[in-house]
Structures are given as C-alpha cells and as structure tokens.
HTML snippet that shows the backbone in 3Dmol.js (N, CA, C, O; Angstrom):
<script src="https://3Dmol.org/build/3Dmol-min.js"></script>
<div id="view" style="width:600px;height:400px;position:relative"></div>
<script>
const pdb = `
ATOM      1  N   UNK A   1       0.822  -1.188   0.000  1.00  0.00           N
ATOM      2  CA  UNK A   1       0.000   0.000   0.000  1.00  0.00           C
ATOM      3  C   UNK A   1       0.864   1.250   0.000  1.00  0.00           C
ATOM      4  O   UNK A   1       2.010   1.287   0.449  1.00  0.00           O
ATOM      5  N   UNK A   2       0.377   2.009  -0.406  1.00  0.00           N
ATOM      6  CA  UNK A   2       1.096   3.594  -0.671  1.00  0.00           C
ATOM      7  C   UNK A   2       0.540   4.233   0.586  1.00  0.00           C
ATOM      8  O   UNK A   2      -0.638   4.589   0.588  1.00  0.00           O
ATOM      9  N   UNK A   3       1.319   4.408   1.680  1.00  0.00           N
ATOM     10  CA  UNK A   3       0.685   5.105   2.745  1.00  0.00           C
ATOM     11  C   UNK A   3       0.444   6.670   3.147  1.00  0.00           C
ATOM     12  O   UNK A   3       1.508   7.272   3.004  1.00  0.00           O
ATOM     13  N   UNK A   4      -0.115   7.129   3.390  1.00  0.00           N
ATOM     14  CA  UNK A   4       0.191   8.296   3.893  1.00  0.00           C
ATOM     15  C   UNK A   4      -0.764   8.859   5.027  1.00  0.00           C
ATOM     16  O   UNK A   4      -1.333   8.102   5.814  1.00  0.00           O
ATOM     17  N   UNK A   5      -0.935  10.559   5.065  1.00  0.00           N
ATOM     18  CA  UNK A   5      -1.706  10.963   5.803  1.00  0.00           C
ATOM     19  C   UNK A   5      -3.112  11.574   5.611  1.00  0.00           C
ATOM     20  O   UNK A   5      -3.873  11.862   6.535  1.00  0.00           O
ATOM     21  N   UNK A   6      -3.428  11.781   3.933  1.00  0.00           N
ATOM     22  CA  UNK A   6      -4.149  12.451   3.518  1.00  0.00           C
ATOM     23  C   UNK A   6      -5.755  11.785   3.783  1.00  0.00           C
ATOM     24  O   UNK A   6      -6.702  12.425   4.239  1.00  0.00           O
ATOM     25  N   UNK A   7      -5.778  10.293   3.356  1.00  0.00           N
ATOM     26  CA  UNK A   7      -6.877   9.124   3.713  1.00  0.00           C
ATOM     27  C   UNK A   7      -8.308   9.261   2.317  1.00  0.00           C
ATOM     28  O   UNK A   7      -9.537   9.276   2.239  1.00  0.00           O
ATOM     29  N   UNK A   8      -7.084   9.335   1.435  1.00  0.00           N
ATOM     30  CA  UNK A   8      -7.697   9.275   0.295  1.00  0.00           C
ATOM     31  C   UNK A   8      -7.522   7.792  -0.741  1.00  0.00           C
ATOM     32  O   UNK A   8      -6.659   7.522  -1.576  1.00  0.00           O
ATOM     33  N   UNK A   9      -8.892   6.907  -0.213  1.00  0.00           N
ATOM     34  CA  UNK A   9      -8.458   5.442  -0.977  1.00  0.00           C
ATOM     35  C   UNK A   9      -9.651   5.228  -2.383  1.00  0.00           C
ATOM     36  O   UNK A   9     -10.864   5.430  -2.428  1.00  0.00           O
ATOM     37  N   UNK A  10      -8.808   4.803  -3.287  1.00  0.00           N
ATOM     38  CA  UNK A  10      -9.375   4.145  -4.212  1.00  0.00           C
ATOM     39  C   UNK A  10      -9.106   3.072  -4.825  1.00  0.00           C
ATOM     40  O   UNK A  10      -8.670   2.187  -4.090  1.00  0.00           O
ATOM     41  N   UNK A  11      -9.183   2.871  -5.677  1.00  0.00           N
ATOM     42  CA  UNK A  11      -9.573   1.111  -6.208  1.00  0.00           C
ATOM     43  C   UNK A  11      -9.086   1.275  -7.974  1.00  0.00           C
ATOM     44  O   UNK A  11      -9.650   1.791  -8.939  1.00  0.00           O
ATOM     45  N   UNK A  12      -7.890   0.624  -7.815  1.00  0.00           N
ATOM     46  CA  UNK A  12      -7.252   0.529  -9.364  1.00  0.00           C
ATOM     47  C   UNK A  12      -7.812  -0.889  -9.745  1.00  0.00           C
ATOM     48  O   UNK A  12      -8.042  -1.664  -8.816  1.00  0.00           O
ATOM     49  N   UNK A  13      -8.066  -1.322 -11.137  1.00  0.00           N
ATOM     50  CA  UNK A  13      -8.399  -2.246 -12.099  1.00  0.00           C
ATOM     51  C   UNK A  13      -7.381  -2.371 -12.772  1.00  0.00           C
ATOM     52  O   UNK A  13      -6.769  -1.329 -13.006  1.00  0.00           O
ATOM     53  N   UNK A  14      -6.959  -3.365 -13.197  1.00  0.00           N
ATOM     54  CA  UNK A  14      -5.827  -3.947 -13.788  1.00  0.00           C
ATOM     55  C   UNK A  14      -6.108  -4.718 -15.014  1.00  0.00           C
ATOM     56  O   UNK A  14      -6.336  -5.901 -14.762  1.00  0.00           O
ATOM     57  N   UNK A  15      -6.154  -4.442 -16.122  1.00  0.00           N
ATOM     58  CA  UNK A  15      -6.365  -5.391 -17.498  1.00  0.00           C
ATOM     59  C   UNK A  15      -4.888  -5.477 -18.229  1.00  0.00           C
ATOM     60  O   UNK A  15      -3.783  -4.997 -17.980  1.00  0.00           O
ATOM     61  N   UNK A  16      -5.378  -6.252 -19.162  1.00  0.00           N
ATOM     62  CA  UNK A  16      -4.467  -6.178 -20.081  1.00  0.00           C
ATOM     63  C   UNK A  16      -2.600  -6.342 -19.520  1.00  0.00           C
ATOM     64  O   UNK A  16      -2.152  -7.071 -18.635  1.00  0.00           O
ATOM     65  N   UNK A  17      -2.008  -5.567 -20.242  1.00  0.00           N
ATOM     66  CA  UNK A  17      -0.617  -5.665 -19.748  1.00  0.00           C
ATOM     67  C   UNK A  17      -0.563  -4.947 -18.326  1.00  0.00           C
ATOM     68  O   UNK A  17       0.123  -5.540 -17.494  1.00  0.00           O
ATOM     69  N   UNK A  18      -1.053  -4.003 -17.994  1.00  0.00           N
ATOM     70  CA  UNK A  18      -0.885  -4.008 -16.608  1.00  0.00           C
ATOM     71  C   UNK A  18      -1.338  -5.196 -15.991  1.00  0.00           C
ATOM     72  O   UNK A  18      -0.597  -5.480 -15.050  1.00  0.00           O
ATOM     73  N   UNK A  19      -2.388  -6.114 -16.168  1.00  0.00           N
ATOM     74  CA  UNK A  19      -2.455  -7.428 -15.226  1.00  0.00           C
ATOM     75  C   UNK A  19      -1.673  -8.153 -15.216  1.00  0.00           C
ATOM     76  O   UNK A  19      -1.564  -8.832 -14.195  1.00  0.00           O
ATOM     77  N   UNK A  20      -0.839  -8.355 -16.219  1.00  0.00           N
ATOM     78  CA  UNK A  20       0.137  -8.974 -16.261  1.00  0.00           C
ATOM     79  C   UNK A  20       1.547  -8.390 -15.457  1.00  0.00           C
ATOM     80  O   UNK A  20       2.322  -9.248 -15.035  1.00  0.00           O
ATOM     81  N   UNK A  21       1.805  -7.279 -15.293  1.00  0.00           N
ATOM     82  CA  UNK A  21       2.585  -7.011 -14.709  1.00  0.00           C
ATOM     83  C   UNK A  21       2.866  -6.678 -13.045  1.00  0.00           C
ATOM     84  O   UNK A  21       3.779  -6.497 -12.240  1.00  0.00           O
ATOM     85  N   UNK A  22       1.290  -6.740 -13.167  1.00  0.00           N
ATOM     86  CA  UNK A  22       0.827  -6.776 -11.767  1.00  0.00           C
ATOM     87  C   UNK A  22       0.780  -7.863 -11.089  1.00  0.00           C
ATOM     88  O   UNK A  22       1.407  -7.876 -10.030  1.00  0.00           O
ATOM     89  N   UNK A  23      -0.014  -9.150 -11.525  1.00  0.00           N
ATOM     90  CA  UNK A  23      -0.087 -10.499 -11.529  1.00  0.00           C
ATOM     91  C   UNK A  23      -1.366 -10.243 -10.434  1.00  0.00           C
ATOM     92  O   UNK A  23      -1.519 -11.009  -9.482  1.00  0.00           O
ATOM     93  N   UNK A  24      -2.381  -8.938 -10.700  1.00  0.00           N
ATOM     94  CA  UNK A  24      -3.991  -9.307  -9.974  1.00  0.00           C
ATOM     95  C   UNK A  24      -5.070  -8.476 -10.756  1.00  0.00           C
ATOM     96  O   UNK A  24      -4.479  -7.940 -11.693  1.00  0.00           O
ATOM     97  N   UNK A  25      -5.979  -8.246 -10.766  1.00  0.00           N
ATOM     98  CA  UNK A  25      -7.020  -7.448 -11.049  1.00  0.00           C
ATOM     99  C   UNK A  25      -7.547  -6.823 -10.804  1.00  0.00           C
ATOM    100  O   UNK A  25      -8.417  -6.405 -11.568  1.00  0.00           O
ATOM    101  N   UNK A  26      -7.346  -6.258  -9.367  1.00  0.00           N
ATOM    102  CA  UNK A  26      -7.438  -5.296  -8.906  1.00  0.00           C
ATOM    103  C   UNK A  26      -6.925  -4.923  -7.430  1.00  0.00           C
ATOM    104  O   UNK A  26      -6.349  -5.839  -6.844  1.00  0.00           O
ATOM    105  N   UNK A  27      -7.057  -3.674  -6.736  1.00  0.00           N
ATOM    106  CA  UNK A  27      -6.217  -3.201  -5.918  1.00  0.00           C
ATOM    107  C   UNK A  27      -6.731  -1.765  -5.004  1.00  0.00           C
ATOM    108  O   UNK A  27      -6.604  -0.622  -5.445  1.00  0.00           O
ATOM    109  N   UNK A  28      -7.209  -2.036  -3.921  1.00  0.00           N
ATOM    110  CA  UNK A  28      -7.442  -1.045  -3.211  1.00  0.00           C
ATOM    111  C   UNK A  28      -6.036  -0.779  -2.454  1.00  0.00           C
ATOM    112  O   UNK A  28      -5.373  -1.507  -1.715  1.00  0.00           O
ATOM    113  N   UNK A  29      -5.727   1.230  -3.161  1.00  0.00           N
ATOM    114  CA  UNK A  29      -4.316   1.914  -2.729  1.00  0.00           C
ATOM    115  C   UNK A  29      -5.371   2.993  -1.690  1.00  0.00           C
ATOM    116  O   UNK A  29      -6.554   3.314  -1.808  1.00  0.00           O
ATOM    117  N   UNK A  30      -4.134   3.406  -0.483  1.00  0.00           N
ATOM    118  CA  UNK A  30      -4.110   4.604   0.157  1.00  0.00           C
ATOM    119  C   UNK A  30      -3.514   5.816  -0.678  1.00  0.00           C
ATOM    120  O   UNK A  30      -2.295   5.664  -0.750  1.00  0.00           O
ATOM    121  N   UNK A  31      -3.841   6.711  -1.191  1.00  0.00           N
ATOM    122  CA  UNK A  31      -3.177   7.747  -1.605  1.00  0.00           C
ATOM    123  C   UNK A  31      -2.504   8.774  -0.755  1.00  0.00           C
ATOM    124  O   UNK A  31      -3.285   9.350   0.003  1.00  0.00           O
ATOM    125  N   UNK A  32      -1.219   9.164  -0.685  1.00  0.00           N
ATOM    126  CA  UNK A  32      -1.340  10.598   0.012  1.00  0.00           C
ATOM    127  C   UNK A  32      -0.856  11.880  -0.694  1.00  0.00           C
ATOM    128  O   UNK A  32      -0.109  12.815  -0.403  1.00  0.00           O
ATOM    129  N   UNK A  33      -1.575  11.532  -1.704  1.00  0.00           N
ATOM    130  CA  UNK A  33      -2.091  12.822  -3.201  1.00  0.00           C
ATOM    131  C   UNK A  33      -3.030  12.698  -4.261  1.00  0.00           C
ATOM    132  O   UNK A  33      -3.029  11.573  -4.761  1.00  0.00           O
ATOM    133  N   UNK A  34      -3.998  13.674  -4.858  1.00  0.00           N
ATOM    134  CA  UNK A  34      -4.941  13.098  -5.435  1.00  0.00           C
ATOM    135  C   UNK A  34      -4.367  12.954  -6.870  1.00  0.00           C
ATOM    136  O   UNK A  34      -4.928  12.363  -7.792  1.00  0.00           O
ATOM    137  N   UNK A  35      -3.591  13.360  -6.904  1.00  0.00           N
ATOM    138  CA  UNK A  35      -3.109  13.081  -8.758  1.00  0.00           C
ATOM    139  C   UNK A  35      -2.791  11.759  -9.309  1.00  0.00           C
ATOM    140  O   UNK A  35      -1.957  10.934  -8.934  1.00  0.00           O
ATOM    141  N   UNK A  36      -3.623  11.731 -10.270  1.00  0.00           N
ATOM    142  CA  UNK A  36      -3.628  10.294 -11.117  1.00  0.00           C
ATOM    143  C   UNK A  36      -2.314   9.951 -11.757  1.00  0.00           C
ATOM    144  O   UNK A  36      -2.052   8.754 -11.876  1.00  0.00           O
ATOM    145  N   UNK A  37      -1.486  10.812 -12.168  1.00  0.00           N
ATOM    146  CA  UNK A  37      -0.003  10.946 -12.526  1.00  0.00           C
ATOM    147  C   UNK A  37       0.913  10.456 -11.592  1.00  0.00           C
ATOM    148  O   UNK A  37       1.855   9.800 -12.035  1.00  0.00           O
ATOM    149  N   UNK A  38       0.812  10.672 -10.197  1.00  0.00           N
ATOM    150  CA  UNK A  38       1.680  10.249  -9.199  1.00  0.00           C
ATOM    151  C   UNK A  38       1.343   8.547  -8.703  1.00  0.00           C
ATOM    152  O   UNK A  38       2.168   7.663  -8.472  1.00  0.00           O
ATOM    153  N   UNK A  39      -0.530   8.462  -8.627  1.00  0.00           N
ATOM    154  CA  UNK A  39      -0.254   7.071  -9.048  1.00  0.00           C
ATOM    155  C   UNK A  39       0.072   6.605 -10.015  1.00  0.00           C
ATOM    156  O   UNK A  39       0.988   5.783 -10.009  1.00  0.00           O
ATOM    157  N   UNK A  40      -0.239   6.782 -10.581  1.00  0.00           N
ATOM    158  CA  UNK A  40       0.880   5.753 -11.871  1.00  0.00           C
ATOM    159  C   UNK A  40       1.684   5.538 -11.911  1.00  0.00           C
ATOM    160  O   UNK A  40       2.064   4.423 -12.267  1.00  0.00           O
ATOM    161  N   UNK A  41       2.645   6.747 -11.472  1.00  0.00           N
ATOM    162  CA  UNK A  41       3.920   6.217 -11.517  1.00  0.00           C
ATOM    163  C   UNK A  41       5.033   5.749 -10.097  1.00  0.00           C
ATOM    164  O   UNK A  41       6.242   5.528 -10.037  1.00  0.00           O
ATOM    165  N   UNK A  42       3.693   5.742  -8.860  1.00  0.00           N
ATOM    166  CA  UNK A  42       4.209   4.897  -7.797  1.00  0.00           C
ATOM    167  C   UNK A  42       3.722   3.061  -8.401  1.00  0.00           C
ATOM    168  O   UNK A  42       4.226   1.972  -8.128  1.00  0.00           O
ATOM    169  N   UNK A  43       2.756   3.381  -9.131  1.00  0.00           N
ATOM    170  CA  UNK A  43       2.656   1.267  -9.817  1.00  0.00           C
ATOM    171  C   UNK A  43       3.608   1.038 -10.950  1.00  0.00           C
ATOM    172  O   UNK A  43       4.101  -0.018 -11.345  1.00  0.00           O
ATOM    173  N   UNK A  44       3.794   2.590 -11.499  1.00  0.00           N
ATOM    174  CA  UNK A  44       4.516   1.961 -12.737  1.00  0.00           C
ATOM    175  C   UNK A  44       5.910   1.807 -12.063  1.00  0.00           C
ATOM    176  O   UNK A  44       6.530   1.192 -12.930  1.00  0.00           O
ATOM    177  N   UNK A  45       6.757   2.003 -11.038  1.00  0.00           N
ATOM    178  CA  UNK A  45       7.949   1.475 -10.495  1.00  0.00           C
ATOM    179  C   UNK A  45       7.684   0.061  -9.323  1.00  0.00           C
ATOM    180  O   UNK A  45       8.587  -0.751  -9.120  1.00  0.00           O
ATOM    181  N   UNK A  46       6.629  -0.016  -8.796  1.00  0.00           N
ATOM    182  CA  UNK A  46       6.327  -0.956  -8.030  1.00  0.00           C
ATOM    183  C   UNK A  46       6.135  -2.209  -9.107  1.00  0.00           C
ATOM    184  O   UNK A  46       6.686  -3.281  -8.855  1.00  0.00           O
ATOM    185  N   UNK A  47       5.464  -2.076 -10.127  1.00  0.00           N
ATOM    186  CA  UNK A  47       5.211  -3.293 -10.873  1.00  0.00           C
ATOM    187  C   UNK A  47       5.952  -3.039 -12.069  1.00  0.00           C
ATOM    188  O   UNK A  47       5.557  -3.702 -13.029  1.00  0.00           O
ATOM    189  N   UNK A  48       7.022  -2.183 -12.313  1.00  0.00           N
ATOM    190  CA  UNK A  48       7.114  -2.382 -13.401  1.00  0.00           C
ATOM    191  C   UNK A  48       7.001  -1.795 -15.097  1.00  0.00           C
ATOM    192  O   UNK A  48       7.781  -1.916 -16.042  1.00  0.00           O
ATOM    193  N   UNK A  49       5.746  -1.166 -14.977  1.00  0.00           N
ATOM    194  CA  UNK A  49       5.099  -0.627 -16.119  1.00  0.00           C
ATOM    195  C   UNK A  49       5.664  -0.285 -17.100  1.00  0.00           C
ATOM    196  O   UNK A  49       6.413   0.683 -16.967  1.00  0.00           O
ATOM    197  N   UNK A  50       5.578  -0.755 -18.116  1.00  0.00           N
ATOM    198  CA  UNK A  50       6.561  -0.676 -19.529  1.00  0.00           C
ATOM    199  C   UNK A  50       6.350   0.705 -19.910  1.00  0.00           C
ATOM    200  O   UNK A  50       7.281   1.397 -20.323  1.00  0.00           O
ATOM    201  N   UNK A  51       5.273   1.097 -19.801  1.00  0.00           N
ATOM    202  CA  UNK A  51       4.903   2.274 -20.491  1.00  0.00           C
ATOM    203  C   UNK A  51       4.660   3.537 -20.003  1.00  0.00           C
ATOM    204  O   UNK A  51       4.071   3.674 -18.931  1.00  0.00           O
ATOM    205  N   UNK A  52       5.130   4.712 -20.809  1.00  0.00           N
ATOM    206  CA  UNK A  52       5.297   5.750 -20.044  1.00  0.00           C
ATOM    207  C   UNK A  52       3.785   6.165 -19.895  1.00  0.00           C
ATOM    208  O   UNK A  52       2.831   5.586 -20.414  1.00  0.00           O
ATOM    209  N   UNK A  53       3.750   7.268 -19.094  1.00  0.00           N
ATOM    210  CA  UNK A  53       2.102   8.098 -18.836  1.00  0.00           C
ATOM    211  C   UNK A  53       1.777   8.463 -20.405  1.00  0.00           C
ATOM    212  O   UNK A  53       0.756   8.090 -20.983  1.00  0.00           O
ATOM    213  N   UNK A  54       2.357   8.903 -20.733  1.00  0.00           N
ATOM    214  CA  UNK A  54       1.713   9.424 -22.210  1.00  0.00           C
ATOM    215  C   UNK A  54       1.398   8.506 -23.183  1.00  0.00           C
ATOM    216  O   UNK A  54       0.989   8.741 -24.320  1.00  0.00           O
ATOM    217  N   UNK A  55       1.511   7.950 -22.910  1.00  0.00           N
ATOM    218  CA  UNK A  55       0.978   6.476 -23.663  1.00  0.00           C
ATOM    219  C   UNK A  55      -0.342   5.978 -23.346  1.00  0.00           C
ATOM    220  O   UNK A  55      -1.207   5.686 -24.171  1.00  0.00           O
ATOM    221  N   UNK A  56      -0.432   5.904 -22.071  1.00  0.00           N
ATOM    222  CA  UNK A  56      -2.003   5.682 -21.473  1.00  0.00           C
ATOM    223  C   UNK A  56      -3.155   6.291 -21.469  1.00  0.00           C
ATOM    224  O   UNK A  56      -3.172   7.519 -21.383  1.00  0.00           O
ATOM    225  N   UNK A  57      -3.889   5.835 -21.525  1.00  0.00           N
ATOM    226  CA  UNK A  57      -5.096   7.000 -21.512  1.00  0.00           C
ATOM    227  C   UNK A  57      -5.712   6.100 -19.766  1.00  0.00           C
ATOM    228  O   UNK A  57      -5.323   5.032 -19.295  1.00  0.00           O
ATOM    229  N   UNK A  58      -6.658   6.990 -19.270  1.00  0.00           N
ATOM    230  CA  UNK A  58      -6.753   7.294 -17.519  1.00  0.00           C
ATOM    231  C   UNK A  58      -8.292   7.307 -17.918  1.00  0.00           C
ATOM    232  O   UNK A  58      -8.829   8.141 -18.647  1.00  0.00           O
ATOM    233  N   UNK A  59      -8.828   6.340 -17.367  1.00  0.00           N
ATOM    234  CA  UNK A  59     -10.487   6.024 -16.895  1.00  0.00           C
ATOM    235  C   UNK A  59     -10.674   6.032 -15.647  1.00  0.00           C
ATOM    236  O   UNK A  59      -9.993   5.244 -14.990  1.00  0.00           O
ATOM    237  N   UNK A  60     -11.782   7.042 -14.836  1.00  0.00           N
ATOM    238  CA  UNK A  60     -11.740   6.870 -13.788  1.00  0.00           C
ATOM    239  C   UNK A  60     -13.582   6.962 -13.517  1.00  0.00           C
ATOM    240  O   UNK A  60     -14.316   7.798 -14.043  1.00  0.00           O
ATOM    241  N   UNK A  61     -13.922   6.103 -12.772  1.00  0.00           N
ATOM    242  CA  UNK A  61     -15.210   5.614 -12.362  1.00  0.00           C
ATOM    243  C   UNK A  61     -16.123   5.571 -13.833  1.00  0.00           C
ATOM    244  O   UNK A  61     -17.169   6.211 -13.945  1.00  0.00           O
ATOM    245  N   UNK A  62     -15.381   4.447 -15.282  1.00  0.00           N
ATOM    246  CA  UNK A  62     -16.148   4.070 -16.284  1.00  0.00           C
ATOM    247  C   UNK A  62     -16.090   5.171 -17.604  1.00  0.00           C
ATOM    248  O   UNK A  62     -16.582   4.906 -18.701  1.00  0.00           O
ATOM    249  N   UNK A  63     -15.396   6.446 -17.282  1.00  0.00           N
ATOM    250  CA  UNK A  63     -14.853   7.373 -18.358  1.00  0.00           C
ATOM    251  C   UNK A  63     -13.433   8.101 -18.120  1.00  0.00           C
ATOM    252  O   UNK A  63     -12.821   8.382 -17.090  1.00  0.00           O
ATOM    253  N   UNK A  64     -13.100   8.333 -19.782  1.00  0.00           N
ATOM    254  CA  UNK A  64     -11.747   8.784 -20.132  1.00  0.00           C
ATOM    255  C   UNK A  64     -11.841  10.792 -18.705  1.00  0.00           C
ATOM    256  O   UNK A  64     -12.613  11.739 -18.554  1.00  0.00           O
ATOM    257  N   UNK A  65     -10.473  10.295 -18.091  1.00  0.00           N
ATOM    258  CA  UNK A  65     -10.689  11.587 -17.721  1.00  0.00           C
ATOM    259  C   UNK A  65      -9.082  12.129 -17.975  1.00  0.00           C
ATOM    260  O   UNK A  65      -8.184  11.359 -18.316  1.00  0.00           O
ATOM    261  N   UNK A  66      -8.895  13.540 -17.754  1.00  0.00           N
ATOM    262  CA  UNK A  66      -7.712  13.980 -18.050  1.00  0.00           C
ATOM    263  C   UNK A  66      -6.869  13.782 -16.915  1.00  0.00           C
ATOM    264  O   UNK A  66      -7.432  13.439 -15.876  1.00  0.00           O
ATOM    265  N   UNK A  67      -5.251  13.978 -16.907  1.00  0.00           N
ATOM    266  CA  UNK A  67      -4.261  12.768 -15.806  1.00  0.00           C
ATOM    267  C   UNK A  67      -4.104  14.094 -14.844  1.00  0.00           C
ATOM    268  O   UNK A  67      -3.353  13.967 -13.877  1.00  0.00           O
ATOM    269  N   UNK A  68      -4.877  15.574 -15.078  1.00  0.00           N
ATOM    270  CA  UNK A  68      -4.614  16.697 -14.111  1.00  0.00           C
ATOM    271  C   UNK A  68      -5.978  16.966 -13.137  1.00  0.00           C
ATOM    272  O   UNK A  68      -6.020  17.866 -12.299  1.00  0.00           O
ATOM    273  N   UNK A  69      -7.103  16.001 -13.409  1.00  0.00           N
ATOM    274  CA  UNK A  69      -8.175  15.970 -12.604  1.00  0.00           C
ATOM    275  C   UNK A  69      -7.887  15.239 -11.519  1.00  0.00           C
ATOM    276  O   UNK A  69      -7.619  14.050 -11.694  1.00  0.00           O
ATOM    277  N   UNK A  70      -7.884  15.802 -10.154  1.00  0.00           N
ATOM    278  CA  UNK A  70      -7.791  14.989  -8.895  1.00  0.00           C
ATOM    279  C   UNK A  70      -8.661  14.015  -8.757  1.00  0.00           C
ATOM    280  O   UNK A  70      -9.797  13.904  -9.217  1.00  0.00           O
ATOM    281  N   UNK A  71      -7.820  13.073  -7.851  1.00  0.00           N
ATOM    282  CA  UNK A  71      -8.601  11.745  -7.766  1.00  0.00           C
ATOM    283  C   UNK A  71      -9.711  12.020  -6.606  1.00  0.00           C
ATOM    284  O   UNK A  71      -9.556  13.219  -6.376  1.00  0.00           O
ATOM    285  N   UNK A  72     -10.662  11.586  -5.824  1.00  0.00           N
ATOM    286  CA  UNK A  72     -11.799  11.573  -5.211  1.00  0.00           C
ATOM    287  C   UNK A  72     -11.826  10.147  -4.452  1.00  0.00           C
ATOM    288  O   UNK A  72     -11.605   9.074  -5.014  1.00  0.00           O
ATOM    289  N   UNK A  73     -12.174  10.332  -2.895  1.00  0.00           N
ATOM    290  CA  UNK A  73     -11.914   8.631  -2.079  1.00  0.00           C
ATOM    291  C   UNK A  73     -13.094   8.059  -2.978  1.00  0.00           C
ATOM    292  O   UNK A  73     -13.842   8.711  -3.706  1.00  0.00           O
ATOM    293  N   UNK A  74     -13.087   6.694  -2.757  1.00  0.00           N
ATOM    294  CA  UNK A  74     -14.208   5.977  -3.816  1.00  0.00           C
ATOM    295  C   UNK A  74     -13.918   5.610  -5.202  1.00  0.00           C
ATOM    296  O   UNK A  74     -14.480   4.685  -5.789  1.00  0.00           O
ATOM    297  N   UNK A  75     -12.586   6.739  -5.947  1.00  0.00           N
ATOM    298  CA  UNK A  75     -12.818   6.258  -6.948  1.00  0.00           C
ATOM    299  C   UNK A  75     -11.879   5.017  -7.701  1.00  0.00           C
ATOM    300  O   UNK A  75     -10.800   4.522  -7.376  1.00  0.00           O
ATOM    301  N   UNK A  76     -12.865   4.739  -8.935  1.00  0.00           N
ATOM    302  CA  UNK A  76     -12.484   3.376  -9.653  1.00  0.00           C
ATOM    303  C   UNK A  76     -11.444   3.906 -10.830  1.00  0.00           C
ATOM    304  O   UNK A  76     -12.137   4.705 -11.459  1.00  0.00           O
ATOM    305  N   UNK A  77     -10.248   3.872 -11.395  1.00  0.00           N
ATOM    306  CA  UNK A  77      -9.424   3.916 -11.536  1.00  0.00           C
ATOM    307  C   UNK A  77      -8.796   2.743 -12.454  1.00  0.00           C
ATOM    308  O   UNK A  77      -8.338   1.838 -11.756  1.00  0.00           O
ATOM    309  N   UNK A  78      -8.674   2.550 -13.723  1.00  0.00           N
ATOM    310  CA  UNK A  78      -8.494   2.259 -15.050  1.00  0.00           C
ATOM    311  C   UNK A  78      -7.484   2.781 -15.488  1.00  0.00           C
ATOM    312  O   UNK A  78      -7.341   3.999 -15.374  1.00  0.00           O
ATOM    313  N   UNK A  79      -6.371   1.861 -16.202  1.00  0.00           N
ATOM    314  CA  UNK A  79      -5.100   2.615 -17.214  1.00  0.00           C
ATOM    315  C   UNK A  79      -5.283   1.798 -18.077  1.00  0.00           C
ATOM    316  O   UNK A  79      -5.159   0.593 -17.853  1.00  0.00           O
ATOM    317  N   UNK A  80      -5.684   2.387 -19.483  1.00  0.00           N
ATOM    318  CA  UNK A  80      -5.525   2.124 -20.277  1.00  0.00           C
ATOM    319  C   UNK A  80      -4.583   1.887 -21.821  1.00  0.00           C
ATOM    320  O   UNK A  80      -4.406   2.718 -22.712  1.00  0.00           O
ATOM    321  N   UNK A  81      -4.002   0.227 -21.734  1.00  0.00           N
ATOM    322  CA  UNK A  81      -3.003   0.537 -22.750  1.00  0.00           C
ATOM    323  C   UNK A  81      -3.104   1.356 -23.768  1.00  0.00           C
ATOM    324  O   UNK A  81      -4.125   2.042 -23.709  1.00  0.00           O
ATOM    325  N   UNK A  82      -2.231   1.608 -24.961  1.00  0.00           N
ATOM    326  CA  UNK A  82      -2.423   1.323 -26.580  1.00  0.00           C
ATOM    327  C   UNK A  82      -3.220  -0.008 -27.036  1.00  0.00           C
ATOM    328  O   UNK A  82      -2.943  -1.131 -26.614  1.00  0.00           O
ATOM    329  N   UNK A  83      -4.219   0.271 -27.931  1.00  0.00           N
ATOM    330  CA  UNK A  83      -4.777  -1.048 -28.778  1.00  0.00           C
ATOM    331  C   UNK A  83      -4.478  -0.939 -29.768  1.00  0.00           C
ATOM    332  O   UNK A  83      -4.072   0.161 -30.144  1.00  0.00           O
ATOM    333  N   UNK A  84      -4.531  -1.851 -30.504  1.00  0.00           N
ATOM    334  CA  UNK A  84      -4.513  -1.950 -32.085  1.00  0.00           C
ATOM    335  C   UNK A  84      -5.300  -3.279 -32.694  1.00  0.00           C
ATOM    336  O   UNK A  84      -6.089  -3.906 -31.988  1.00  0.00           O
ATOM    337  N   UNK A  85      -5.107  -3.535 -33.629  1.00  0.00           N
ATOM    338  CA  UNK A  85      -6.238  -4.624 -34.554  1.00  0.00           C
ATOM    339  C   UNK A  85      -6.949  -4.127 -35.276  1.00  0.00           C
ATOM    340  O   UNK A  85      -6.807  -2.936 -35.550  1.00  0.00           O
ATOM    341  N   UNK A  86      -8.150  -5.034 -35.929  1.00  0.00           N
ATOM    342  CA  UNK A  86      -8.805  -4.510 -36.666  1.00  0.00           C
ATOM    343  C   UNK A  86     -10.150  -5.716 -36.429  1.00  0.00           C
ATOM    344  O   UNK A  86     -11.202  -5.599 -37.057  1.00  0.00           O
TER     345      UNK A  86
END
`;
const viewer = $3Dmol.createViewer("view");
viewer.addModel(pdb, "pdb");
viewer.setStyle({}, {cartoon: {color: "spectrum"}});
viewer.zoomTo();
viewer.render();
</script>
C-alpha cells in the first residue's frame, strides 16, 4: 500500500498488460495525493510498467478523464493501454 496521511483510498483495475505485470485485477491503494499521474507512476515502479504516462489514456469511475483531474476517495481507476487490430 502507498501510505500516507491524507486518507484518500481508491480502487485501481488492472487489465491487459498491466495485469500482467501486476499479476492481480485489482487493488485497493491509500493515496497521500490526489493526482492520477503520481499514481501511476508509484505502480509503474512498483510493478514495473513498460509504459510511459503518455501512452495511457486514464479512466476513472467508467470514463476517459484527463491525468490533471484529482482523484476523489471511492474512486475506480483504469489505465488504459495502446490497442490496435482490426
């Protein structure tokens, strides 16, 4: 857990290559900051994460939101790779 003092928790989802690098599906973190940028990149060194922030696009409670909107306790929390196919 990411600890701090602030007592701001939410709930990351893990698909795709982040599940894999994670090795779960999901994850209730303590934050002690609301920026979606700083989590990321406390998981993207904890697990790993191949990919930089700008690469991802950031879903939070079921829509695309921007990575400078503060996070909110409660919320659901999505990183989304690159796709491709057809």
């Amino acid at each position: 857990m990411i600890e701090t003092s602030v007592g701001l928790d939410v709930t990351v989802e893990y698909f795709a290559l982040f599940r894999s690098c994670a090795r779960k599906s999901l994850e209730k973190i303590h934050l002690d900051e609301s920026a979606p940028a700083a989590l990321y990149d406390a998981l993207r060194a904890r697990y790993r994460f191949p990919l930089a922030k700008e690469l991802v696009h950031l879903v939070v409670n079921d829509e695309y939101s921007p990575w400078d909107k503060a996070l909110q306790p409660g919320d659901r929390v999505v990183f989304i790779p690159p796709v491709s196919g057809g």
